[in-house]
PLY file of the C-alpha trace (Angstrom):
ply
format ascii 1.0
element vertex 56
property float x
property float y
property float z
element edge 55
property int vertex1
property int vertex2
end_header
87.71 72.19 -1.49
91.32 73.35 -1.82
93.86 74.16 0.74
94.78 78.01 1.45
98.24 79.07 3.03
98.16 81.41 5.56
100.42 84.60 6.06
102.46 82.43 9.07
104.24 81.05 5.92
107.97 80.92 6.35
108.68 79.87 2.74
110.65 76.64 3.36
109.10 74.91 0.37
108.63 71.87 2.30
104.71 72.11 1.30
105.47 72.38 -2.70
107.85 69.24 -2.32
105.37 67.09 -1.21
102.30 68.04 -3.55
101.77 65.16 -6.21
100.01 67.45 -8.80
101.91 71.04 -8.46
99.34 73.05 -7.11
101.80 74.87 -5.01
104.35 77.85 -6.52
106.67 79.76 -4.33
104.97 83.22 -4.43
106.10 86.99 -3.68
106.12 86.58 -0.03
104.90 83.18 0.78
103.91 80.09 -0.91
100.76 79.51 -2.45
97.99 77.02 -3.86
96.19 77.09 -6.84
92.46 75.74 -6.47
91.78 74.79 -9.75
94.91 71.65 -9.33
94.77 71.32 -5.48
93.20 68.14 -5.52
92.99 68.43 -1.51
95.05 65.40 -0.43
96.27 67.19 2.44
99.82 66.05 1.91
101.17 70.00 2.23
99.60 70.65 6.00
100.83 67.26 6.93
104.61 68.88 6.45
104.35 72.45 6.89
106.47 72.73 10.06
104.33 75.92 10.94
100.65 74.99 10.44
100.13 77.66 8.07
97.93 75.58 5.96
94.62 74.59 6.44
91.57 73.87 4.42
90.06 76.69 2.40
0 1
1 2
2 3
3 4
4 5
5 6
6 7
7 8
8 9
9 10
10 11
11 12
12 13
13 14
14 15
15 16
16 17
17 18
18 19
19 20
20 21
21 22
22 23
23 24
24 25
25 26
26 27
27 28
28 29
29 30
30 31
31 32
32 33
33 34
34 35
35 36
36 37
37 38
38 39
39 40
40 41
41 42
42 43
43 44
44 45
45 46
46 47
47 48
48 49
49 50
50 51
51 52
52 53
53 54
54 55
């Protein structure tokens, strides 16, 4: 199961930094995961200084 970013995104890019396979791409008003790489390490929640991410 992948990890889904919330709307309480702030767009740091702290979250895409951290994500050893690129599953995460700054999108048009927050940041967001694609499923299909998200290999669900959990590595992006660990940093977001906001908690908007969370498993799907």
């Amino acid at each position: 199961m992948a990890h889904k970013i919330s709307d309480a995104c702030i767009k740091c890019g702290s979250c895409a930094s951290v994500c050893p396979v690129g599953a995460i791409s700054e999108g048009d008003t927050q940041y967001v995961i694609d499923a299909g790489t998200c290999v669900d390490c959990g590595a992006c929640a660990a940093v977001c200084p906001v908690g908007a991410i969370s498993p799907e």
